[in-house]
N, C-alpha and C positions, 0 to 999 in steps of 0.2 A: 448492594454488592453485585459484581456479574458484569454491570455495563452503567456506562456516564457519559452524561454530555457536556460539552463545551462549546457554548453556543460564540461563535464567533461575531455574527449577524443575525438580522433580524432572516436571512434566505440561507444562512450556511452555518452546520454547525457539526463538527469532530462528534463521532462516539469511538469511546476505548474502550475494550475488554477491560476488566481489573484483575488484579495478581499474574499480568503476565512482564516479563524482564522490560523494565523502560525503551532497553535498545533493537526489544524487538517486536511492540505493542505497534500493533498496526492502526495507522489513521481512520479510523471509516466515513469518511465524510455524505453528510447528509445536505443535499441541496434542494432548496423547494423552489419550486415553478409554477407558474399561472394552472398549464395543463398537464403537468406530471410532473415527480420529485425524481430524483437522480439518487443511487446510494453506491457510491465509487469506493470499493472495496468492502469484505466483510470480515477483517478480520480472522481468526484462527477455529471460532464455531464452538467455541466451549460454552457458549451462551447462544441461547435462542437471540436472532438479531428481528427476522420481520416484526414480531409478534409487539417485541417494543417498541421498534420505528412506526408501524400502524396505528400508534396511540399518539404520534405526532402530524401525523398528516392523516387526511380524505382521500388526496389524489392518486392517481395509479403510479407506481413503482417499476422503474430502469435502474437493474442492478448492473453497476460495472465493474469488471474484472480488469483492473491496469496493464496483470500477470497475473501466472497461475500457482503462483508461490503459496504455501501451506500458510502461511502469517497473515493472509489478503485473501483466500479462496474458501476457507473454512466453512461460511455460512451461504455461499454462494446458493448453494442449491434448492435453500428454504426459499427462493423468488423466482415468478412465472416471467420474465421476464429477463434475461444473462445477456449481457453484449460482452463481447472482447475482442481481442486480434484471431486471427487465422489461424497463424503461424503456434498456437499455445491453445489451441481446439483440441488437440489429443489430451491433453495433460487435465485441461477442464472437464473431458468430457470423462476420465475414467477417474479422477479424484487417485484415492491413494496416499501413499508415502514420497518414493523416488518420483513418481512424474513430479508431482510438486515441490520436491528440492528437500523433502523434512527425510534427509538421509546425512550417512556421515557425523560429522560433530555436531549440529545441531540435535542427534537424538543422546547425545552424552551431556548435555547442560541443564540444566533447571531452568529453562525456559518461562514454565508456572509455576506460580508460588504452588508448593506444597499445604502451606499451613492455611489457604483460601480456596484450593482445589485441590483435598485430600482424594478426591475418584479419578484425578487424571493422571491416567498411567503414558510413559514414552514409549513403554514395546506395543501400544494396541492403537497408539493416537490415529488417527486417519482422514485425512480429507472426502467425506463425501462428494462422489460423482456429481458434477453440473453441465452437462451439455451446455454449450452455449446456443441460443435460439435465434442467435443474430452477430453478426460481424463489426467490427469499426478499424478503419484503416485510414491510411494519411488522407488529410482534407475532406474528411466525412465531419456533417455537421449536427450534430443536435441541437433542436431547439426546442424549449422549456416553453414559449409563448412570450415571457418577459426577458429571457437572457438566452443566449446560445453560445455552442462549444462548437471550437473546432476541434478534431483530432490529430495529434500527431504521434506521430507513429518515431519511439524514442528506445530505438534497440542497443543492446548491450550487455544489461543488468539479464536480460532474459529476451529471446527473439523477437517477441510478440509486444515486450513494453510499450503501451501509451500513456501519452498526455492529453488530459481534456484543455485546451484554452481558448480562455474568453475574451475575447481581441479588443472590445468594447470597454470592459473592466481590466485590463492588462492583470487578469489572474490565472493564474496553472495550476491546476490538478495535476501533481507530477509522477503520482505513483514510487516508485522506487528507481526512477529513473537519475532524480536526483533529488538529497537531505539534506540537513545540516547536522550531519554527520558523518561515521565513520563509511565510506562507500562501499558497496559487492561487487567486483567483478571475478570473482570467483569460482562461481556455481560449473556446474559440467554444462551446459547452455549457455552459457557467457561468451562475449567476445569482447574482447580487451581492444583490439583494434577497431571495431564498430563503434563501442563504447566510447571513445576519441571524438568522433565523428560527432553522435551523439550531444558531448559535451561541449564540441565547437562551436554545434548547432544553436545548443541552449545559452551561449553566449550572445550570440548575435538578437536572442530574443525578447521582444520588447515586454517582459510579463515585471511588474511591480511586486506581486504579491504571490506566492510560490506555499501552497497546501499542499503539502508533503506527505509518501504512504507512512514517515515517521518523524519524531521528532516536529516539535510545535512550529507552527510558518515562520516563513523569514523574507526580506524583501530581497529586490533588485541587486545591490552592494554585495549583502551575505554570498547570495546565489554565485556573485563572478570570482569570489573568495573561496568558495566551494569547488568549481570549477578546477581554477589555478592552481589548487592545491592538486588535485588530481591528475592532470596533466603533466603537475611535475611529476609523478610517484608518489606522491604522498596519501594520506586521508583513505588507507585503503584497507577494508580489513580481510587476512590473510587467513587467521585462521578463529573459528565463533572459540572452542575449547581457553586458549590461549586470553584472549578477549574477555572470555568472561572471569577467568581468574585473576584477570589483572584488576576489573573490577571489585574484585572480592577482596584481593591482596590491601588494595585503597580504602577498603573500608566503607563504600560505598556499597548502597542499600537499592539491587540491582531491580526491584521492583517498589518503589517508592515515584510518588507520583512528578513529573516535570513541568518545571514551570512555564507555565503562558502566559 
């Protein structure tokens, strides 16, 4: 218990917290390279992340932060190593509650199971502080030695969102920028009009395979069905309180694992 993998590929593989709410378990995708492994996103930090990824790999570790949202930044700080955007350098660097968005209805839900994380309290939860030690901004490029990322910079959901993409594999690390689900443009850092922009952008782009901060991949199709739905108003969720009772209302088992 604690943490799982989902190996995707023989180079890419999901780890998830366990016992936290399906709709808001963060992806933490683990990518291995010839000269360093990449770890895009950590989750909420209710579990030690390095200590387990180091018993998958040798090579040195580039943790990336998409955003600095509490569900994706939590373990950030366990790695000598932090890239993110600029624009969300404050919010990483002092960790917290409100910078990182875990304010509001999100501290009124059951986020973690109780009965898997009987010690985790919602009035003391907190993102540990992570500096970021380095920057990534539109058209900055990583490269692994066998594969490289470009970045784009996919504001809306939060100022700073990026996407790693790999022009070569037509794959996106999309972060929270976009899922195949229910979408954020809510937050007090949100922009709804950017977020447009954003989503027009990700239309026109040539990615097949789309590794998402939640909810299991989905290709090309999914993604422009995603979009449209957003554009019209729809697929947006307004309020988490709301959200989650509707889930409960259904009978639905809000930390139960989802299929891939």
């Amino acid at each position: 218990m604690g943490l799982k993998k989902i190996k995707i590929d023989d180079g890419i593989s999901c780890i998830q917290e366990t016992g936290v709410a399906n709709f808001m378990r963060c992806n933490i995708w683990h990518v291995k390279g010839r000269d360093f492994d990449l770890i895009i996103d950590t989750g909420m930090g209710i579990n030690p992340l390095k200590e387990w990824v180091m018993k998958e790999t040798e090579r040195p570790i580039k943790a990336i932060g998409t955003h600095s949202h509490f569900d994706h930044a939590g373990s950030l700080h366990e790695f000598s190593c932090r890239l993110g955007h600029r624009a969300e350098a404050a919010a990483f660097a002092s960790g917290g509650r409100a910078e990182t968005m875990y304010r509001g209805g999100w501290t009124k839900i059951e986020i973690v199971n109780p009965n898997e994380h009987p010690d985790f309290a919602t009035e003391t939860f907190s993102v540990k502080p992570a500096p970021l030690t380095g920057y990534l901004d539109e058209g900055d490029i990583l490269d692994l030695g066998d594969r490289a990322f470009q970045i784009l910079h996919l504001p809306g959901h939060s100022p700073g969102s990026i996407g790693l993409y790999d022009i070569k594999n037509k794959t996106l690390f999309s972060g929270d920028a976009i899922y195949n689900g229910v979408l954020l443009d809510t937050h007090p850092h949100s922009d709804k009009k950017v977020y447009r922009e954003t989503m027009k952008r990700l239309q026109k782009l040539d990615a097949e395979v789309i590794h998402a901060g939640h909810e299991p991949s989905f290709g090309k199709k999914q993604m422009q069905k995603v979009i449209h739905k957003y554009l019209n108003g729809n697929n947006i969720m307004s309020d988490p309180v709301t959200w989650f009772k509707e889930i409960s209302q259904k009978g639905r088992d809000p930390y139960c694992d989802q299929h891939w």
